[in-house]
C-alpha positions as CSV (number, residue, x, y, z in Angstrom):
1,X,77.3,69.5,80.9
2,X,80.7,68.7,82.3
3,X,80.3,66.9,85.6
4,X,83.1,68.5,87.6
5,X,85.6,65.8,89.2
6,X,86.2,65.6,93.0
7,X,89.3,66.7,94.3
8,X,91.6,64.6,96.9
9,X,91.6,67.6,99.2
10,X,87.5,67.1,99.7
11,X,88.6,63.5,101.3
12,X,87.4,63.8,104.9
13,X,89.9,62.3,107.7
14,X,87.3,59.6,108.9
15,X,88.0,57.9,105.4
16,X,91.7,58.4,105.2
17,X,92.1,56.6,108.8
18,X,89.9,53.9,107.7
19,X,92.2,53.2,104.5
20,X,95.1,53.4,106.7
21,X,94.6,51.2,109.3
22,X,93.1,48.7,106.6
23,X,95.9,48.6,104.1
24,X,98.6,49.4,106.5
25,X,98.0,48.8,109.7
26,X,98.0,51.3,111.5
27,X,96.4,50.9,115.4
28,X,92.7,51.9,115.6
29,X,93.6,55.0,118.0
30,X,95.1,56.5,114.8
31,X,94.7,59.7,114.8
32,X,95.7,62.2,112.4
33,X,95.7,66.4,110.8
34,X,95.8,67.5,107.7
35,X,98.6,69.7,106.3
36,X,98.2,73.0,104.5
37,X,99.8,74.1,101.2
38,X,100.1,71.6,98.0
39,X,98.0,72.5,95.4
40,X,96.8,69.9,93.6
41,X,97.2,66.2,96.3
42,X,96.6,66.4,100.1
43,X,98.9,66.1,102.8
44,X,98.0,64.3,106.1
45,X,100.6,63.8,109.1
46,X,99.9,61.1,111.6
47,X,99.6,61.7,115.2
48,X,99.2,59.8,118.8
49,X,101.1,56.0,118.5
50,X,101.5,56.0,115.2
51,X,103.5,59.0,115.1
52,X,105.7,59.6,112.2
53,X,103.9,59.1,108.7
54,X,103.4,61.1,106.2
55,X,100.6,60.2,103.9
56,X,100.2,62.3,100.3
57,X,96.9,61.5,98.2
58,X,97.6,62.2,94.9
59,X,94.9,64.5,92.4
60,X,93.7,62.7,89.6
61,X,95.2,65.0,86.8
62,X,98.3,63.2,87.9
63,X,98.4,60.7,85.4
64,X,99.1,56.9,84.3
65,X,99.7,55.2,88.0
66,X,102.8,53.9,87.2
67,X,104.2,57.4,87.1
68,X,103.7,57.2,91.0
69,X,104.9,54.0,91.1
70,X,108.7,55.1,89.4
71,X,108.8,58.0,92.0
72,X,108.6,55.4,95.2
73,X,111.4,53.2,92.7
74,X,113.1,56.8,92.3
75,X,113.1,57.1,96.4
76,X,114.6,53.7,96.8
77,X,117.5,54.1,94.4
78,X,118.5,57.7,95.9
79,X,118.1,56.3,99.1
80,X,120.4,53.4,98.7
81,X,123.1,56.1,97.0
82,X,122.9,58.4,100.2
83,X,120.6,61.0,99.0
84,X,118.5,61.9,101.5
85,X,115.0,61.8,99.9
86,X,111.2,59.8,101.4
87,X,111.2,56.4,103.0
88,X,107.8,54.9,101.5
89,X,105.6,52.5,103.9
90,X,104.5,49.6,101.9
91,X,101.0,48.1,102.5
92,X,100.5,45.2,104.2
93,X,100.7,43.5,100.7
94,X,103.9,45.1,99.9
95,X,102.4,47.3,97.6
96,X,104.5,51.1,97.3
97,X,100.6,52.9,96.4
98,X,97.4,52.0,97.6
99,X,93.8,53.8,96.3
100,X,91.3,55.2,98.4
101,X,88.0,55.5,97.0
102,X,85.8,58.2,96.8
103,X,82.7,59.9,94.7
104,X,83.2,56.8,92.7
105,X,86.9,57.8,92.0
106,X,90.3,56.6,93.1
107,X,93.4,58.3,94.3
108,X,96.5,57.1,94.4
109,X,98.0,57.1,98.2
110,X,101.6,56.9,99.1
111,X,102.9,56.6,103.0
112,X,106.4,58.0,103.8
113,X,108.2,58.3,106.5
114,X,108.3,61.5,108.5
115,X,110.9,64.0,109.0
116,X,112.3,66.5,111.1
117,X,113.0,69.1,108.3
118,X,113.4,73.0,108.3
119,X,113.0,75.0,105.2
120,X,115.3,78.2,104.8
121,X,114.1,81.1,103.2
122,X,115.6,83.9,100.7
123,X,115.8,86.4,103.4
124,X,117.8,84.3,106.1
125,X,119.7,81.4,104.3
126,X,123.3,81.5,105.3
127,X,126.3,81.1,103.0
128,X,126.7,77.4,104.4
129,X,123.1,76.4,103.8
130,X,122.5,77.3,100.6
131,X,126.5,75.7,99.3
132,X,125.0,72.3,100.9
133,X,122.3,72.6,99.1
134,X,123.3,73.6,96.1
135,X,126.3,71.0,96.1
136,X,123.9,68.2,97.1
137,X,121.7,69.2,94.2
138,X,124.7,68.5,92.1
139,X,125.7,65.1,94.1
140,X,122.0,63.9,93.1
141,X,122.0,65.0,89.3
142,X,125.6,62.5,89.3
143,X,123.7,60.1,90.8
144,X,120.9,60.0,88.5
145,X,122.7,60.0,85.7
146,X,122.8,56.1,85.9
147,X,119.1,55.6,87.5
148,X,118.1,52.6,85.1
149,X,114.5,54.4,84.7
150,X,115.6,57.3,83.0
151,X,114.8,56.3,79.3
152,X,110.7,56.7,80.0
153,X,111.5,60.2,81.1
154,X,114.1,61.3,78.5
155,X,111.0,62.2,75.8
156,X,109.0,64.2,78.6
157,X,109.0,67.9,78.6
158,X,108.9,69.8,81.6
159,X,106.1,71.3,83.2
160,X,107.6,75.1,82.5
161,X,107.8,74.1,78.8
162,X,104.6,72.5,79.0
163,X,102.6,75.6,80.1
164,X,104.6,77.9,78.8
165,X,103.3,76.5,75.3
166,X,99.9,76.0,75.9
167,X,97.7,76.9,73.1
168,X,95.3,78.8,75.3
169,X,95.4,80.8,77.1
170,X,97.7,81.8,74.5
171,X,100.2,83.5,77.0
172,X,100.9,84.0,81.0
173,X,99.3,87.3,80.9
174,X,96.2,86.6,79.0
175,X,95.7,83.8,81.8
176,X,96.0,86.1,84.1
177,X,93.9,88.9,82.4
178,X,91.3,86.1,82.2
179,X,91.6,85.3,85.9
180,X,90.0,86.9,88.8
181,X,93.5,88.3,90.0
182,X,93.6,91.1,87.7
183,X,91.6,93.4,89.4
184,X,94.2,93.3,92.6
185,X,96.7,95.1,90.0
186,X,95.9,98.6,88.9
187,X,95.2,99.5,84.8
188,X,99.1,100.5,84.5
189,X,100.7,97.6,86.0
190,X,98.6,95.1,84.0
191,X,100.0,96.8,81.1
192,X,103.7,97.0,82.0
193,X,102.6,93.2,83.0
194,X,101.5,92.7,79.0
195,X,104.7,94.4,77.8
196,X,107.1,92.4,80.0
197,X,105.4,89.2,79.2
198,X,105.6,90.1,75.5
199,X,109.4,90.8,76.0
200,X,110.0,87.8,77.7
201,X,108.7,85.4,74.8
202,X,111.2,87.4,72.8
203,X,113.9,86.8,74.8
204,X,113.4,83.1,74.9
205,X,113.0,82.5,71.1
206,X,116.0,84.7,70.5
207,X,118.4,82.9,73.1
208,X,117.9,79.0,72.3
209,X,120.7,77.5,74.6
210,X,123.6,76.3,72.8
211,X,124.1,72.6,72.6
212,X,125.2,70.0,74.1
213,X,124.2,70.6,77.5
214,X,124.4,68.6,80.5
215,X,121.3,66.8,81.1
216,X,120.8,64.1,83.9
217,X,117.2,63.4,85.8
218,X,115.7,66.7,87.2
219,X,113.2,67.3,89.9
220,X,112.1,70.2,87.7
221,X,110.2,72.0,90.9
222,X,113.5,72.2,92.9
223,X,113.4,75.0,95.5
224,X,113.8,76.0,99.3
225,X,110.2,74.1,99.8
226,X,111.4,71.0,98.5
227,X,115.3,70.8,99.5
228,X,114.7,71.1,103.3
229,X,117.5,70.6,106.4
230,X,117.4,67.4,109.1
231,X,118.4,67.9,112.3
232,X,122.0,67.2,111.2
233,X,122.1,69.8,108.7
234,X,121.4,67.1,105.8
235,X,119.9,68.4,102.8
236,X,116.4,66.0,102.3
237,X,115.2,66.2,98.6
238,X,110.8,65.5,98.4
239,X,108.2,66.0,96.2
240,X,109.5,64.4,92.4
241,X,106.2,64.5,90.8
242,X,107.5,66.9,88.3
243,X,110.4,64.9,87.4
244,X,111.6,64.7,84.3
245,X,115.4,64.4,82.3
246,X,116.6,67.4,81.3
247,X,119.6,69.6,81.6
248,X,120.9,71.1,84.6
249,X,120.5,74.6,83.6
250,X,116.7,74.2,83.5
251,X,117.0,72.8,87.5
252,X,119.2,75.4,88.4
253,X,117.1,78.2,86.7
254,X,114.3,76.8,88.3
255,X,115.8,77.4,91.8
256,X,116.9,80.6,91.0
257,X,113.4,81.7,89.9
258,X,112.5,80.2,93.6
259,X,114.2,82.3,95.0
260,X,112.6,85.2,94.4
261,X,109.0,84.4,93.9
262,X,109.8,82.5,97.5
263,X,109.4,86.0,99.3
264,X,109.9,89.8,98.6
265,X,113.9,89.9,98.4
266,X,116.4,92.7,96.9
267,X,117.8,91.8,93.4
268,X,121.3,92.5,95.6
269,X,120.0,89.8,98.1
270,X,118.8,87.7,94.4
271,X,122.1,88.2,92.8
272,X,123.9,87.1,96.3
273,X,121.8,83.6,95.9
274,X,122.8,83.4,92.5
275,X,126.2,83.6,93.1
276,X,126.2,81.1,95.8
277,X,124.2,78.7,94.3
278,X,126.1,78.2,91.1
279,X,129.7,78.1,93.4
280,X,128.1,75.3,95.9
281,X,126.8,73.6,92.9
282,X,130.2,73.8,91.1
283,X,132.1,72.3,94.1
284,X,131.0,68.9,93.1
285,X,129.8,69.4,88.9
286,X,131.6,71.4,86.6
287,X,128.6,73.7,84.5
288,X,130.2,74.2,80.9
289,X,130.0,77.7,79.0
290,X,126.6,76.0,77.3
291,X,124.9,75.0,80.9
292,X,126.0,78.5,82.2
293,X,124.7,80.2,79.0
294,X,121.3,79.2,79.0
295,X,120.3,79.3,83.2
296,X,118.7,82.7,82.3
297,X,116.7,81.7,79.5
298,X,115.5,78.7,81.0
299,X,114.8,80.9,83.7
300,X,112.3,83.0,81.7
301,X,110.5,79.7,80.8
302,X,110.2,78.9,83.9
303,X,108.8,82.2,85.2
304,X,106.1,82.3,82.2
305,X,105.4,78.5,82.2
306,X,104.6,79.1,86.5
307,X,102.4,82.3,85.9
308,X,100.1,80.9,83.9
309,X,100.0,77.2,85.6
310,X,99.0,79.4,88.9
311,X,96.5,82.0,86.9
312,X,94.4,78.9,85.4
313,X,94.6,77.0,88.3
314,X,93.1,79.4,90.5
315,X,91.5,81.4,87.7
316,X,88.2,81.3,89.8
317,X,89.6,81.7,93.5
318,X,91.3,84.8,94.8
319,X,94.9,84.7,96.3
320,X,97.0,86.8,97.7
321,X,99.6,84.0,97.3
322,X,98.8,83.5,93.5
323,X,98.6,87.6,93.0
324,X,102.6,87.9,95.1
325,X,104.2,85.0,92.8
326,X,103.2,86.5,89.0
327,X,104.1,90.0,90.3
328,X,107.3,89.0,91.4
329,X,107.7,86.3,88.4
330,X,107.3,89.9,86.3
331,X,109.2,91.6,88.7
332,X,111.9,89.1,88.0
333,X,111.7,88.8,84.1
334,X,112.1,92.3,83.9
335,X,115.5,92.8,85.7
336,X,116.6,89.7,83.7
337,X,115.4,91.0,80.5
């Protein structure tokens, strides 16, 4: 019998504040609350004289620690080349990740700074906002071009193309057919769902992006939630753990899919965004015929690769979050189909 492995969000706050004010420091009155979302680490925020922090324990599907490690290295670098992206607290060892233990486990911690930030939205994102961001998406891909850590990334697929070719379930819709979503759509959207998702595969087989493309370091989960304003109006980039190198179409596809599956928007308001995203991003990178070319397809991937990470993830828990995104990720592969 499988023993089932404890998650970091069952870590209670007692034992976070003890780790903190251990390894870092913090003063005894610390006192802190957890953040919602996040769907596979937990988010904690400190309060009271130690205002400020942001601490993220990490799952433990997340892989070799050094992964983590590279993403407080990855903070650094962007830092130092004016990208606004996390400050990480070191421990009073110097060390970027600490472990907390528990149910004989450990999870990797990380400490960063906290920020003033306001997310935008589909529905009320001004022209303005959404250039910045989209031409500070392109001032960070130049940037990391030259990050001296990119060779370890350059063999890694992204999570999209991951998913999206999972042996089993064998598609997005048989996940969610196998989930305990399916019965919040009626018997004749699930199949219009099957038929879409069918047509979808098609599409991506039949449209392989022409080559070469331009590829630099992606986030490869870049969207409203994670490019967020300061006070200034500065765009602040967070939340890398999906990094990978890859081409720019696959980022910008990414955010367009985003922008939909965000909240319910008009495919007018969608094909506004578009627009506006590719001009801000263009301001500061050119995107050749072959990046331009393949945004949709890489799109699709996307769409199918995030239905079914969501469907088997939460196969057993109902959603109305997880029921809104794959309708609107079908929604959305339809109109591009």
């Amino acid at each position: 019998m499988r023993v089932q492995r404890p998650e970091s969000k069952e870590i209670d706050k007692s034992a976070v504040v003890s780790h903190l004010q251990s390894l870092y420091g913090f003063a005894p009155d610390l006192e802190i609350k957890s953040l919602p979302g996040g769907t596979e680490s937990a988010v904690w925020v400190t309060q009271g004289r130690d205002r400020g922090w942001i601490v993220k324990v990490f799952g433990l599907d997340v892989g070799p620690i050094e992964k983590i490690r590279d993403e407080t290295e990855l903070y650094r670098y962007l830092n130092a080349h004016g990208i606004h992206v996390p400050t990480v607290k070191p421990t009073l060892s110097n060390q970027d990740v600490s472990f907390i233990n528990f149910k004989d486990c450990r999870f990797p911690l990380i400490v960063m700074r906290f920020e003033n930030l306001r997310m935008c939205t589909p529905l009320t994102i001004t022209r303005e906002e959404l250039t910045r961001i989209a031409s500070e998406t392109a001032r960070m891909h130049k940037v990391l071009m030259a990050y001296p850590g990119k060779e370890q990334l350059m063999l890694k697929p992204t999570p999209a193309e991951v998913w999206v070719n999972k042996d089993e379930p064998k598609s997005a819709f048989e996940a969610l057919r196998q989930s305990v979503h399916a019965k919040e759509f009626s018997k004749e959207r699930l199949e219009k769902f099957a038929k879409i998702d069918t047509r979808m595969a098609a599409y991506i087989k039949s449209h392989s992006p022409s080559l070469p493309q331009t590829e630099t370091i992606i986030h490869a989960d870049l969207a409203l939630e994670h490019a967020q304003l300061l006070p200034d109006g500065s765009v602040y980039f967070f939340d890398f753990s999906d990094r990978v190198w890859g081409a720019v179409s696959q980022e910008l596809g990414t955010f367009l899919t985003m922008l939909y599956q965000q909240e319910d928007i008009s495919f007018q308001r969608w094909e506004e965004l578009r627009k506006r995203l590719f001009e801000g991003y263009q301001t500061i990178s050119t995107l050749t015929r072959n990046d331009q070319s393949a945004i949709l397809q890489k799109a699709l991937i996307r769409l199918l690769g995030a239905c079914k990470y969501l469907a088997v993830l939460a196969k057993d828990t109902p959603s109305k979050h997880v029921v809104n995104w794959i309708r609107r990720g079908y929604e959305l592969g339809e109109y591009i189909i």
